[in-house]
C-alpha positions, 0 to 999 in steps of 0.5 A: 644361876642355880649351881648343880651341887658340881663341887669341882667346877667352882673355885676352891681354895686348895691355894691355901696353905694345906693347915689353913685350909678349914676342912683340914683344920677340922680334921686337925685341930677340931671343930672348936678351931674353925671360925664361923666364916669356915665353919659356912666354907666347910658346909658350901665346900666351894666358891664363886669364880674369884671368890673362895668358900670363906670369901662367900661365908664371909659375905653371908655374915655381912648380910646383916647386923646379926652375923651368922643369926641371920641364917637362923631363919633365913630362906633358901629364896633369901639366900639364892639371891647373894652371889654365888649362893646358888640351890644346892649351897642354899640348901646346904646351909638351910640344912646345917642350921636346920640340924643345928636347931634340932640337936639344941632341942632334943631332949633325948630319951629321958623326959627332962625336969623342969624345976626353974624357968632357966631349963625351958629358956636354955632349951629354946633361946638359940632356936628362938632368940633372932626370929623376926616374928613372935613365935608363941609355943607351950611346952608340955609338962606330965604330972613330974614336971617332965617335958613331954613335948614343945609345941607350937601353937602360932606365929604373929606379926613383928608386933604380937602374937595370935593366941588363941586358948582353943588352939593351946589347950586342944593340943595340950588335952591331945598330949595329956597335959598336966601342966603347960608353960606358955612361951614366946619371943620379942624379935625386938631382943627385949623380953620385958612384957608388954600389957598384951602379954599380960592380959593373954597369960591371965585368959589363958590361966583362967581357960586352964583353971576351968580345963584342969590344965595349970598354967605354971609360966609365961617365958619370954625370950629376947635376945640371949636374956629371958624375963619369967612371970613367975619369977617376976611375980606377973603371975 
């Protein structure tokens, strides 16, 4: 049964002690303090019959293997079917992650540089590290090596990606690209690149050869970890 954002017919957890309880903590203590069962409690804000928020947040990171990775790309219909996780809790925490995501891959108002491959890959391992597809994307760069803009270019199986070099260079031609690093994800966590990775970064250098839009790199991302062609001497 879908709840109706009512947060005072649910059961809460007001029978905790008052610094306990993660709402005050926060307030007291700081965000840092909070684990991430209450950080879920603080967003849900309310239980299920006998179950507080944290017991609810609790059951959310025992879904699966990868605790709270699993809300990264979790679905508001994936998590309307857990007990207690009715529309409007579903949407609140769809939100706070989607937020999250946001914040991690603003760049602000000033361009940022790229000079290693470990700029690009901070910028999109949290968003990018526990996918359960292969997500393939370029970021963009001007003629300083500034990003313009992170693009996405398409979303394969749980085995590879399909690229197409129309589909990369017709957006990197509409954001006047000088530059562009291909970017993608191993759901498996391993970011070692296999024959397929190899043989698209070279067709797509050679339509970027013929463009006058120069591939700099292929990064892939694994699980918290990341492997560069051009570090690795691949391209």
């Amino acid at each position: 049964m879908f709840d109706n954002c009512n947060f005072n017919k649910s059961y809460t957890i007001k029978d905790l002690p008052l610094n306990e309880r993660p709402r005050e903590k926060l307030v007291k203590y700081g965000v840092g303090s909070l684990s991430n069962a209450e950080l879920i409690a603080v967003i849900i804000r309310t239980g299920y019959k006998e179950d507080t928020a944290i017991d609810l947040a609790n059951r959310l990171l025992s879904i699966d293997q990868s605790g709270i990775g699993y809300l990264s790309h979790a679905t508001v219909e994936e998590l309307v079917k857990i007990k207690g996780i009715g529309l409007c809790k579903a949407a609140q925490i769809i939100a706070a992650v989607e937020l999250g995501k946001r914040i991690s891959t603003s760049l602000g108002e000033d361009k940022l540089k790229v000079d290693s491959p470990l700029v690009v890959a901070e910028l999109v391992m949290e968003e990018m590290r526990y996918l359960r597809k292969e997500h393939f994307k370029i970021a963009i760069l001007d003629t300083k090596n500034q990003i313009i803009s992170i693009e996405n270019i398409s979303i394969g199986n749980l085995n590879s990606s399909i690229v197409h070099p129309r589909e990369v260079f017709n957006i990197a031609i509409k954001r006047s690209a000088n530059s562009i690093i291909l970017i993608h994800n191993h759901p498996s966590g391993d970011p070692t690149p296999s024959k397929e990775d190899i043989d698209i970064t070279y067709r797509l250098m050679e339509a970027g050869n013929i463009i006058g839009i120069t591939v700099l790199d292929h990064i892939i991302i694994g699980d918290n970890k990341y492997i560069s062609f051009r570090e690795k001497n691949i391209i």
